[in-house]
C-alpha positions as CSV (number, residue, x, y, z in Angstrom):
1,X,123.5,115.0,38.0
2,X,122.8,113.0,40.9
3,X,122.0,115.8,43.0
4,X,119.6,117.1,40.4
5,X,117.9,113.6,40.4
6,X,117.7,113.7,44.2
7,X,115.9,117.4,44.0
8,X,113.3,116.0,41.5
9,X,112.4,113.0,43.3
10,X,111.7,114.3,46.9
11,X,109.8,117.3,44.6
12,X,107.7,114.7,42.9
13,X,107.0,112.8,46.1
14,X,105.8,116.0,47.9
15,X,103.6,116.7,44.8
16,X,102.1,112.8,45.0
17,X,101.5,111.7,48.0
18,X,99.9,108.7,48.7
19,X,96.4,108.4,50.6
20,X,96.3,107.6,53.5
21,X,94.8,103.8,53.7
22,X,92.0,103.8,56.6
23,X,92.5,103.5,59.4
24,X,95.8,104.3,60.0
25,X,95.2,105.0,63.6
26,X,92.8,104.0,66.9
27,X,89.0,104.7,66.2
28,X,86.8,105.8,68.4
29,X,82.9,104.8,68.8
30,X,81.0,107.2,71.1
31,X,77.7,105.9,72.5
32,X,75.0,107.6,74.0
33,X,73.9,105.3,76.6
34,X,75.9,104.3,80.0
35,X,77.7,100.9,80.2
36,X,75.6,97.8,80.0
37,X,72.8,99.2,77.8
38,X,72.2,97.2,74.6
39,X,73.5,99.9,72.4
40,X,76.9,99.9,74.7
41,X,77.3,95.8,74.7
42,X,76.7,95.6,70.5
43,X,79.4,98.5,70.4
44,X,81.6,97.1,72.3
45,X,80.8,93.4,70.5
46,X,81.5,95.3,67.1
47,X,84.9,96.8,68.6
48,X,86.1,93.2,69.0
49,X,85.6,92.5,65.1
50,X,86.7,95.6,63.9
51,X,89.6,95.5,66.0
52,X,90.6,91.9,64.2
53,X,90.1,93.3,60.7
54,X,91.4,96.4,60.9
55,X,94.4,95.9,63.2
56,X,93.8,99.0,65.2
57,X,92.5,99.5,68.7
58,X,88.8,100.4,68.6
59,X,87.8,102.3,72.2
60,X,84.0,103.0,72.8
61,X,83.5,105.9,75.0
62,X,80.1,106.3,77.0
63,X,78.8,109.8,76.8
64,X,75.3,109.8,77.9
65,X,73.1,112.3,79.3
66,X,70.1,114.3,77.6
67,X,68.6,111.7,75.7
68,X,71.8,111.1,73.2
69,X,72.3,114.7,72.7
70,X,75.2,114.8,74.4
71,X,77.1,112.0,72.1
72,X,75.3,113.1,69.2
73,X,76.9,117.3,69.3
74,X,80.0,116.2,70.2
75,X,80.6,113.5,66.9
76,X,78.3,116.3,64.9
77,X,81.5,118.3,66.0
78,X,84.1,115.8,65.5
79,X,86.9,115.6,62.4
80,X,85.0,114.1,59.4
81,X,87.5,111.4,58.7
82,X,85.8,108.5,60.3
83,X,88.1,107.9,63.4
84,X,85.0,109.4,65.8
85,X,81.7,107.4,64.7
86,X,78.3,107.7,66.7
87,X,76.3,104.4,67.8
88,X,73.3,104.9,68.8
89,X,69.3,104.2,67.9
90,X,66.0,105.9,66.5
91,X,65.5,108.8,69.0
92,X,68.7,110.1,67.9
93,X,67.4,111.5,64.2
94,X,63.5,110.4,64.5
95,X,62.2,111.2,68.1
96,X,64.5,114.2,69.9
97,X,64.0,116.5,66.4
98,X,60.3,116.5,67.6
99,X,60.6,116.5,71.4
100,X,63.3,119.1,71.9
101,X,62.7,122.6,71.1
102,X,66.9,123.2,70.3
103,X,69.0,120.3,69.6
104,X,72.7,121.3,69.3
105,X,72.9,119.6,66.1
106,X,70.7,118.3,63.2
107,X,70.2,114.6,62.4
108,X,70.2,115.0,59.1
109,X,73.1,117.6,57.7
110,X,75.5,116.5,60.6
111,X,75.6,113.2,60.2
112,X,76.3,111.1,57.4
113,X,74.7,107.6,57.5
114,X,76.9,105.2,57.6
115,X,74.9,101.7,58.2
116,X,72.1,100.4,60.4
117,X,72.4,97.6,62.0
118,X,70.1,95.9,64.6
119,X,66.4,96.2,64.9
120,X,65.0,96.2,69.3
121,X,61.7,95.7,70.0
122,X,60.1,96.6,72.7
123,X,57.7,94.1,74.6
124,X,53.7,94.8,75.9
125,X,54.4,93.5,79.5
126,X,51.5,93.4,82.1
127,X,51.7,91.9,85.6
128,X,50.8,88.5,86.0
129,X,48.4,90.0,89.1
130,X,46.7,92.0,86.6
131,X,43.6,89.1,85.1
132,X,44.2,89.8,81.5
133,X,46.3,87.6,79.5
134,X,45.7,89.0,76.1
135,X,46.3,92.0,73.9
136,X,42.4,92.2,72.5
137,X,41.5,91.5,76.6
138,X,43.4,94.6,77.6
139,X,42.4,96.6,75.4
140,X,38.7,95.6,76.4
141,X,39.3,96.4,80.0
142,X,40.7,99.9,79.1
143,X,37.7,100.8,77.1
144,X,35.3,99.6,80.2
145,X,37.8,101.4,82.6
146,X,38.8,105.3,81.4
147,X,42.1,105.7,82.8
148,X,41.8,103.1,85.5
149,X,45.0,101.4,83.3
150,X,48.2,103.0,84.2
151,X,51.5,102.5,82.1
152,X,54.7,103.0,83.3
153,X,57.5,104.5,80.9
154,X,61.2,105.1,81.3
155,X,60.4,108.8,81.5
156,X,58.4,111.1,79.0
157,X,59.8,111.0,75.5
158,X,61.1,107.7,75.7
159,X,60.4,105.2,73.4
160,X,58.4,103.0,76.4
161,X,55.8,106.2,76.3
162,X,55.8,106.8,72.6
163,X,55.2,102.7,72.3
164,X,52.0,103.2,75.1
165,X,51.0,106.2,73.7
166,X,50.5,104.9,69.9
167,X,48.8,102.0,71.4
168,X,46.9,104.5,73.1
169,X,45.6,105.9,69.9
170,X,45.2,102.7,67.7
171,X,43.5,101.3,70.3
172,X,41.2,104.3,71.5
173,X,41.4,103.6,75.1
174,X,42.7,106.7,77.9
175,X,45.4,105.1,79.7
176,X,47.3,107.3,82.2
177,X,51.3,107.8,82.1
178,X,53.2,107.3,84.9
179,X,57.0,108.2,83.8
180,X,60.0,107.0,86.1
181,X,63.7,107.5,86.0
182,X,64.8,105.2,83.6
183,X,64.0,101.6,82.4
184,X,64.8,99.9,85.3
185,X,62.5,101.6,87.6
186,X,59.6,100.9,85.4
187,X,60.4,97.7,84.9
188,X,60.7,97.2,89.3
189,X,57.5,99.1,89.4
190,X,55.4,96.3,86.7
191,X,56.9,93.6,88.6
192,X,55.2,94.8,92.0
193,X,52.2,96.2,90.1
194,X,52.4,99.8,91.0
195,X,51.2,99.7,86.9
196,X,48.8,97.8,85.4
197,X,51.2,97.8,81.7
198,X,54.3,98.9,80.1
199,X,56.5,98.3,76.9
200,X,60.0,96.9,77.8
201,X,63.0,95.8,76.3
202,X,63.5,91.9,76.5
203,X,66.3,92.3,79.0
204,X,64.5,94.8,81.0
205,X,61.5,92.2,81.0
206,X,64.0,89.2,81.8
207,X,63.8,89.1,85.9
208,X,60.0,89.5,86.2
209,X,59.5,87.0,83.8
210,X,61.6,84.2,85.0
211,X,60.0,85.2,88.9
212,X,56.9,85.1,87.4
213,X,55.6,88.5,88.1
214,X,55.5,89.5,85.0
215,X,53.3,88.6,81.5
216,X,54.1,88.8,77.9
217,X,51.6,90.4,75.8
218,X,52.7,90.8,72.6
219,X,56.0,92.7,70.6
220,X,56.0,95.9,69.0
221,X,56.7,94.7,65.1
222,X,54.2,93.9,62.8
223,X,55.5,90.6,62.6
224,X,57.2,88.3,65.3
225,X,60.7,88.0,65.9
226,X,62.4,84.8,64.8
227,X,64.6,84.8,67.9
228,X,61.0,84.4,69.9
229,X,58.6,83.0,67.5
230,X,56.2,81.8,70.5
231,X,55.3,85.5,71.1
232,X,52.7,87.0,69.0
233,X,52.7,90.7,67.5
234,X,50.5,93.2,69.0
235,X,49.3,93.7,65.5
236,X,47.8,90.1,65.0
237,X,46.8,89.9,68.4
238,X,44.0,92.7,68.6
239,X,45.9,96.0,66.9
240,X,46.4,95.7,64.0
241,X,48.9,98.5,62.6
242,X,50.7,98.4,65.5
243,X,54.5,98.2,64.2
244,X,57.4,99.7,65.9
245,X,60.6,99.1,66.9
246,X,64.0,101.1,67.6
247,X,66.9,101.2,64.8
248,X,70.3,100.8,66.4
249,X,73.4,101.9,64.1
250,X,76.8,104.0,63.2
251,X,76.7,107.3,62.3
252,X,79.8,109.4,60.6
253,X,80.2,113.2,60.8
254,X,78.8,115.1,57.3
255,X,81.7,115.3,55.3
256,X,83.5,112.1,55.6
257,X,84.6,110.8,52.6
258,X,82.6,108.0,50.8
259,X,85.6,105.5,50.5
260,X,86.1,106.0,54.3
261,X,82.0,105.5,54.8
262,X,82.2,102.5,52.6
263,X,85.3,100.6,54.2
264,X,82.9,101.3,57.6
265,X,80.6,99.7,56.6
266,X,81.5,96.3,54.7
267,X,84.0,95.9,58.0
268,X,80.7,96.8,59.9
269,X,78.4,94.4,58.4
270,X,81.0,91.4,57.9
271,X,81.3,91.9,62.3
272,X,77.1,91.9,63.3
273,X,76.7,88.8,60.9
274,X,79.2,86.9,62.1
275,X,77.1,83.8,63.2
276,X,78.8,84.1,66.6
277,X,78.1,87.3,67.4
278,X,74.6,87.2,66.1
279,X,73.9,84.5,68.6
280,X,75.2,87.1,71.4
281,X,73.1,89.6,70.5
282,X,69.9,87.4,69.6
283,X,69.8,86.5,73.2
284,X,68.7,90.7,74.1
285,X,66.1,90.0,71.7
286,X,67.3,92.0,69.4
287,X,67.3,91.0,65.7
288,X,70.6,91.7,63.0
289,X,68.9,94.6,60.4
290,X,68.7,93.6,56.7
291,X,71.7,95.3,55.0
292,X,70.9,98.4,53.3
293,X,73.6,100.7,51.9
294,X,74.3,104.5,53.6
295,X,72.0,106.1,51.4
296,X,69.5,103.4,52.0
297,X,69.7,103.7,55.7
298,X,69.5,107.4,55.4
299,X,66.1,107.0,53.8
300,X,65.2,104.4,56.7
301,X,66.2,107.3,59.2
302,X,63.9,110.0,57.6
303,X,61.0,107.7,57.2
304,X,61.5,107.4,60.9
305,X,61.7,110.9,61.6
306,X,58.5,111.2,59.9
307,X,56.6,108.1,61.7
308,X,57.6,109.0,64.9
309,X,57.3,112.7,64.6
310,X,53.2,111.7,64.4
311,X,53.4,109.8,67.7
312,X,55.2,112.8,69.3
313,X,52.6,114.8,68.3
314,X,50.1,112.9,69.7
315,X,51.5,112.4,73.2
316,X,51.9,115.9,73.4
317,X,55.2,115.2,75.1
318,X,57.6,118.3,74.6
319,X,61.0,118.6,76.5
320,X,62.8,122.3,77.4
């Protein structure tokens, strides 16, 4: 009898298991950029959190190279069980769809959004040796001087050429593109006025401005950024329409199951707006997203797709 027992109980435990409760084991962020990008310091800012709440370790791996498409096939690839999650920005789903003629995966059935979570802007920056101090001035000079005003980028496709190049068109002034390697050598070559303009990151901008060879014209959103409310937006300063700004967030392969999605992203949210953190990060001048659930932030991403899709178009950049 007891035998029998024994024979029914391990059958009945084979037959109902338990889920697994997630995560059970180390998760792993990828990120597209290299170490000390703003993407890579939130990341690894988030890890910290996670790795309190969920009492696993949390690595972030750099993988970057080809404008995120590197990172972004190999989680497309990954096991759709949320221990391999993708943190990244816009250009991932709304700018490289439009500027790459292949991408070895496809923003929108590979991915599954999980939840966005900081907003960048990008910064008009002139040098202070260039004589105008303000957007509606700049824009004056380039209409009196046809591509006289050169802008530097971090190379073409970035989102520091799509930025000039949609100012470009609102404004209806020729500017000419100089593209360098990178942020950092755009932002050297503004500080010693090789250009005349760029859009930069607040970080980027950071060492010209406290030298003083460099000049804040305005930020890329419509509306200025409580973290520095003395700047003004391009779009009341002389544009008006002028609204743009990269989204920064975590991405899950297609397939991963909705409860595994969801635990992401309350334990996701409850790390960025921790009033700590969100200091830390403020300081980048980046601002904390509003919270939007994963469908929600899907939607954000193909509006995106969409906006930035227009802007490609207009540059005429194209890479391969």
């Amino acid at each position: 009898m007891i035998r029998y027992f024994l024979v029914l109980l391990i059958l009945f435990s084979c037959k109902y298991t338990y889920p697994e409760v997630f995560p059970s084991k180390s998760v792993r962020i990828i990120v597209s950029t290299a170490p000390g990008g703003a993407p890579d310091v939130i990341a690894r800012l988030v890890a910290e959190k996670l790795k309190d709440l969920w009492h696993q370790s949390i690595v972030v791996e750099n993988k970057p190279g080809a404008g995120g498409n590197i990172s972004a096939a190999y989680v497309a690839k990954s096991v759709p069980d949320g221990y391999t999650l993708l943190y990244y920005d816009s250009p991932i789903w709304a700018i490289n769809p439009h500027l790459y003629k292949k991408l070895p995966y496809d923003p929108f059935l590979d991915f599954a959004p999980v939840i966005q979570t900081h907003h960048a802007p990008l910064f008009l920056v002139v040098p202070t040796t260039f004589s105008v101090t303000s957007v509606k001035q700049l824009i004056e000079f380039a209409k009196k001087n046809p591509n006289k005003v050169t802008y530097a980028s971090a190379g073409t496709g970035s989102s520091h050429h799509l930025y000039a190049e949609q100012f470009r068109y609102l404004a209806d002034v020729e500017i000419t593109h100089i593209p360098y390697k990178g942020g950092a050598p755009a932002s050297i070559a503004l500080s010693s006025s090789e250009v005349q303009m760029g859009f930069l990151s607040y970080p980027l901008a950071q060492a010209g401005l406290m030298s003083g060879k460099l000049k804040i014209l305005g930020i890329g959103t419509a509306q200025r950024s409580p973290n520095l409310p003395e700047i003004p937006s391009i779009s009341e300063s002389g544009l008006p329409g002028f609204d743009l700004y990269t989204t920064f967030g975590f991405l899950a392969p297609s397939g991963t199951p909705i409860e595994v999605i969801s635990k992401i992203h309350d334990s996701v949210w409850s790390a960025i707006s921790d009033h700590e953190m969100n200091q830390r990060v403020s300081s980048y001048g980046i601002n904390l997203a509003p919270l939007l659930t994963p469908s929600q932030f899907g939607a954000v991403m193909k509006e995106e797709y969409e906006k930035f899709g227009k802007i490609v178009k207009i540059s005429g950049a194209q890479m391969d």
